[in-house]
ZAMARGU-4260 file (C-alpha; in steps of 0.2 Angstrom, whole numbers, plus 5000, padded with zeros to 4 digits):
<rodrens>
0) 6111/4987/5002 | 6126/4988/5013 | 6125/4971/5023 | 6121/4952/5018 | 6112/4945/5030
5) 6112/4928/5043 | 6113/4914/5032 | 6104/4925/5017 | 6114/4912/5004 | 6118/4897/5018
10) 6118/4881/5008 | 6115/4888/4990 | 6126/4877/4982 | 6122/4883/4963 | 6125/4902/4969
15) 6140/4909/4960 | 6138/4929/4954 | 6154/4933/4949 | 6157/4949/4961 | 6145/4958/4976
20) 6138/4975/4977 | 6151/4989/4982 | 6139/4995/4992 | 6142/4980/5004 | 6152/4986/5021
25) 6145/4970/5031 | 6144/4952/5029 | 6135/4940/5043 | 6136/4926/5052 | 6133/4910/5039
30) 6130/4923/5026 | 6137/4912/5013 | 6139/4894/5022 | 6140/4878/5012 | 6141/4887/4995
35) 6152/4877/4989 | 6151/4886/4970 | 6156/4900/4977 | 6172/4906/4967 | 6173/4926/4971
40) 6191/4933/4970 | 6188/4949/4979 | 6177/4958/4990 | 6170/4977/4989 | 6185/4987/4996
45) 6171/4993/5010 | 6168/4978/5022 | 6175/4980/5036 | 6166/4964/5044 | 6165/4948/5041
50) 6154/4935/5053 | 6158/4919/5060 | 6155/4906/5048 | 6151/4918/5035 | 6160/4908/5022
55) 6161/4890/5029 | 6164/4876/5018 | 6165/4889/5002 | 6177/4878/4994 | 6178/4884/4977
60) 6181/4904/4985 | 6197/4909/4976 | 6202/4925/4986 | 6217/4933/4984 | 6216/4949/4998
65) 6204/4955/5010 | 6199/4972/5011 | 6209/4985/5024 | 6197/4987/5034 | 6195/4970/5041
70) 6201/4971/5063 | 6196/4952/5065 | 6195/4935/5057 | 6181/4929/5065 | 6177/4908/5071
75) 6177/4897/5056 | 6175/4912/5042 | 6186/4904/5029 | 6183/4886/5035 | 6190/4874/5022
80) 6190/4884/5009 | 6203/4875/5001 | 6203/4888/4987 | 6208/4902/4996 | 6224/4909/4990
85) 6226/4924/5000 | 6244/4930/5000 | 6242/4945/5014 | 6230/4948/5027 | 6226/4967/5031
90) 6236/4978/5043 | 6225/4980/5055 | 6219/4962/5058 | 6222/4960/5078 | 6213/4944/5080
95) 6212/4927/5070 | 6198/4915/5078 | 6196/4898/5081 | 6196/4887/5067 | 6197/4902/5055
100) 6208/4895/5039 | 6206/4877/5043 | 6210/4868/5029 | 6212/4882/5017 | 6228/4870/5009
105) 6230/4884/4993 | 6237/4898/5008 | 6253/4904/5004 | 6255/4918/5018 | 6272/4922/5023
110) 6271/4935/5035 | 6257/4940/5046 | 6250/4957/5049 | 6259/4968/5063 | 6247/4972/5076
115) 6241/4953/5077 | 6237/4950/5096 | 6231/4932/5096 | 6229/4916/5085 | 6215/4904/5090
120) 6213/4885/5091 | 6217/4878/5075 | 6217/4893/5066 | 6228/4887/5053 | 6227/4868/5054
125) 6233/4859/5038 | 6237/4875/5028 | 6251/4865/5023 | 6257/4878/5012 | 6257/4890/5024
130) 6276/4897/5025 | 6279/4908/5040 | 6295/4909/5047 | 6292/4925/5060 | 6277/4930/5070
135) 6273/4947/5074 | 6280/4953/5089 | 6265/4960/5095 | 6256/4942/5096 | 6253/4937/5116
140) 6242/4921/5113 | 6243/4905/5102 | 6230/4893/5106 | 6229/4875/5105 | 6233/4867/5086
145) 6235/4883/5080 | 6248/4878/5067 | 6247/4859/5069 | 6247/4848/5050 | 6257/4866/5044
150) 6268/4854/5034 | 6276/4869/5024 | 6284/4878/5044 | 6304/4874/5042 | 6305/4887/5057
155) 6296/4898/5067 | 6302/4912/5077 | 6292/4928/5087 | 6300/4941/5099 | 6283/4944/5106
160) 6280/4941/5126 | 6270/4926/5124 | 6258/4922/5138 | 6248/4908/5130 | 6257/4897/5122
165) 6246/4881/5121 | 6246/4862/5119 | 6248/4855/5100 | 6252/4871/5092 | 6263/4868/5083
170) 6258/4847/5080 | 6256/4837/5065 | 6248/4821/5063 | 6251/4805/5049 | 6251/4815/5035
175) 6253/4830/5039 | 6271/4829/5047 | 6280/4842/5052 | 6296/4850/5045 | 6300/4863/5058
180) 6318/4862/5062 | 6320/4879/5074 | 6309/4888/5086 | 6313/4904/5096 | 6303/4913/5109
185) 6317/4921/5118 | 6305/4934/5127 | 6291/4919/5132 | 6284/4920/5147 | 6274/4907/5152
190) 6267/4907/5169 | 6262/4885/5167 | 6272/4871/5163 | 6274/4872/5142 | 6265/4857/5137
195) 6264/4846/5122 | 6269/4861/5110 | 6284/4852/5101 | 6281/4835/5108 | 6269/4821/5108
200) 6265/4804/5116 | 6265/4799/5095 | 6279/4802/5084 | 6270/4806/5070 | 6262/4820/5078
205) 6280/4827/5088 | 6291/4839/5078 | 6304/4826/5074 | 6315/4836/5066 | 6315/4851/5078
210) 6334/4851/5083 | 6336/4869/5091 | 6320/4877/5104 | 6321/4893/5114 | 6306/4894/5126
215) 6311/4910/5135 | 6307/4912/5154 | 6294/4900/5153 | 6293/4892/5172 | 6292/4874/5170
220) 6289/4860/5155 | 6279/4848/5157 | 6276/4829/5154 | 6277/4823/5134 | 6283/4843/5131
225) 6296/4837/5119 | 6293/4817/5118 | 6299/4813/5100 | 6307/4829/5096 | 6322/4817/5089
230) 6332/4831/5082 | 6332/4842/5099 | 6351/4842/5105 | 6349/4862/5109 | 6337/4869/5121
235) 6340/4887/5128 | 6330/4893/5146 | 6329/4911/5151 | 6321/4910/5166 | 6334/4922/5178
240) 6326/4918/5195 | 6325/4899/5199 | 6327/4883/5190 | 6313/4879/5177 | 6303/4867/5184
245) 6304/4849/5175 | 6286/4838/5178 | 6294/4821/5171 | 6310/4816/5161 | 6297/4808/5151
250) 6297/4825/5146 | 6311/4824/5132 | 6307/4806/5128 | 6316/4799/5112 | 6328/4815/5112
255) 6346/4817/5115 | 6341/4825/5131 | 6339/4806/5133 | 6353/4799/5124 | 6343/4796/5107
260) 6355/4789/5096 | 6369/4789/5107 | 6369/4810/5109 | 6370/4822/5121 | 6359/4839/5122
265) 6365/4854/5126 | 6354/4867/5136 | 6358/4882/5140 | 6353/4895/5156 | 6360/4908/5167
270) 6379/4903/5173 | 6371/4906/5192 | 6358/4891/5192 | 6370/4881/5182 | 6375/4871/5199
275) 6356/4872/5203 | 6350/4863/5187 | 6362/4847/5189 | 6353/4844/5208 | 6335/4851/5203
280) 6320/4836/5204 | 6321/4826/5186 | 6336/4838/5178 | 6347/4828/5190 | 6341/4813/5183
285) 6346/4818/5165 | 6365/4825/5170 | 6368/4811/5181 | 6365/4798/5165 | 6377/4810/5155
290) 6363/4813/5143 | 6362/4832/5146 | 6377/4846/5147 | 6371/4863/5154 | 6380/4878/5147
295) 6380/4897/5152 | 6369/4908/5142 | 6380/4921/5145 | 6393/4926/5131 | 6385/4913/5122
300) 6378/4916/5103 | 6359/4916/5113 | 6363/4928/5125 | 6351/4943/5123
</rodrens>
């Protein structure tokens, strides 16, 4: 036998064996789904697939590795598995799916594999012992809530050339606040306003405690992008061209780039579009209420 099946064990919540064949390279879609018994701590060295659902709702599977040859987490694989204790994921994983380690609160990763391309929505959503602090710098796309309820991030950095950076990625929500105090993208380059990322309409769900974001040569930020980031008094923009475009002061809502609590946020650009940024639609707003300083990148400790 070297493959389980579509749904072969779905819903067999009494089905415990205490390892698989070795024989096993494949396991399918909903092979396991809803065995909630389930307690394997390793895999045959062989897979090298795992399906979509395959191990949904397994929420007694105690794994502690995958096996090597593992390219892709599949959709909603490890699907609250809330006693997953992984504490790598293999090499050549290029792709986590949607909803993939949802819930899985026992995973304690603290890097992620080189190689890694993307990281889909709600991928790792209230793995709030998750511990990252860098992301490869291969990884191009984060979708939505990605890392949102991750109550464990105290920052977050990646010098990857981010394209898809999306909205609540990196949210929490009542308890499951977050902790993140620095994120740097310095070689993003987002093509769309940066939406709600950081911020939110709710301060429970906003980063409140972000104090320091570089969003790279992202083109604009829109509405909410960091409304109730109370912390926030550094902000650094790359882009080199033109003024980064701001939708709505309601952006930085209940931030220093406000004049929460009486402070003043510092952002900083290219010395050139310094003069550009204190006359440019909304930014004006912000400088004229003395509420924002701009400051040259250049010679600068986040000049590049």
């Amino acid at each position: 036998m070297t493959r389980i099946g579509p749904y072969a064990f779905a819903q067999c919540v009494m089905f415990n064996p205490s390892s698989l064949p070795n024989s096993i390279t494949m396991i399918q879609s909903y092979a396991f789904y809803g065995c909630t018994n389930l307690a394997l701590t390793s895999l045959p060295s062989g897979v090298t697939s795992i399906g979509s659902y395959a191990f949904h709702s397994c929420k007694s599977l105690a794994l502690t590795s995958l096996p090597s040859g593992i390219a892709n987490i599949e959709n909603y694989t490890f699907y609250y598995c809330s006693e997953l204790a992984l504490t790598s994921l293999p090499d050549g994983v290029t792709r986590i799916g949607d909803y993939a380690f949802y819930t899985c609160r026992k995973f304690a990763l603290t890097s992620l594999p080189n190689g890694l391309k993307s990281i889909g929505s709600y991928a790792f959503s209230r793995c709030d012992g998750l511990a990252l602090t860098s992301l490869p710098s291969t990884l191009t796309s984060i979708s939505g809530y990605a890392f949102s309820g991750c109550t464990s991030l105290s920052s977050i950095s990646c010098d990857g050339a981010i394209t898809t950076l999306s909205t609540g990625a990196f949210l929490g929500s009542t308890g499951y606040l977050m902790s993140i105090t620095s994120a740097s993208f310095p070689n993003m380059a987002l093509s769309s306003n940066i939406g709600q990322v950081f911020g939110s309409t709710s301060a429970a769900s906003a980063c409140q405690q972000l104090a320091f974001c570089d969003i790279g040569s992202t083109t604009g930020i829109g509405a909410s992008a960091f409304a109730y980031c109370r912390a926030l008094e550094t902000l650094v923009l790359r882009k080199t061209a033109s003024v980064c475009t701001l939708a709505n002061v309601s952006a930085f809502l209940n931030t220093p780039m406000r004049g929460y609590n009486g402070k003043t946020g510092k952002v900083y650009v290219p010395s050139a579009l310094i003069e550009s940024y204190k006359t440019a639609s909304n930014w004006k707003t912000l400088y004229d209420a003395g509420t924002v300083e701009f400051l040259a990148i250049e010679g600068s400790e986040y000049e590049r």
